[in-house]
Steps between C-alpha positions, in 0.01 A plus 500: 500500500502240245166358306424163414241386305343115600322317229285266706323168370254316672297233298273252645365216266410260782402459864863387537780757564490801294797591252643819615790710482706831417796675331666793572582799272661819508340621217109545491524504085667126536243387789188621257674239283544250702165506633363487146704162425335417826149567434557287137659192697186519744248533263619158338405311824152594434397477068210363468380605842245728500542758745528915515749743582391707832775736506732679207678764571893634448626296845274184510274295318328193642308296291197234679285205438185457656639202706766771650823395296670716314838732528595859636766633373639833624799788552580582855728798553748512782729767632820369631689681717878498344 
């Protein structure tokens, strides 16, 4: 068996469509960095909003305004069966 480790982003700044998407790694070191660059991209979207972070923790952080935008930003891992 084979692991993979998903970086997931969702963001949602609007009622419109959200932003989302994912990348793949074989390595959980790179995907911690990857979802680090992540996590600084998304928080851009929102300076100057004010706005709290509801979850931190190694996997996933998602970050929240009181209107309900904000980001979530997480590692998934997978097992792959070669």
């Amino acid at each position: 068996m084979k692991k993979i480790f998903l970086v997931t982003v969702l963001i949602e700044i609007s009622d419109e469509s959200p932003i989302d998407g994912h990348r793949a790694f074989t390595d959980y070191s790179k995907a911690k960095q990857a979802m680090s660059e992540e996590i600084e991209n998304a928080q851009k979207y929102f300076e100057g909003w004010d706005g709290e972070v509801l979850v931190d923790v190694e996997n996933c952080q998602e970050w929240r305004n009181e209107d309900g935008y904000g980001y979530t930003i997480g590692i998934e891992e997978l097992n792959i069966q070669d």
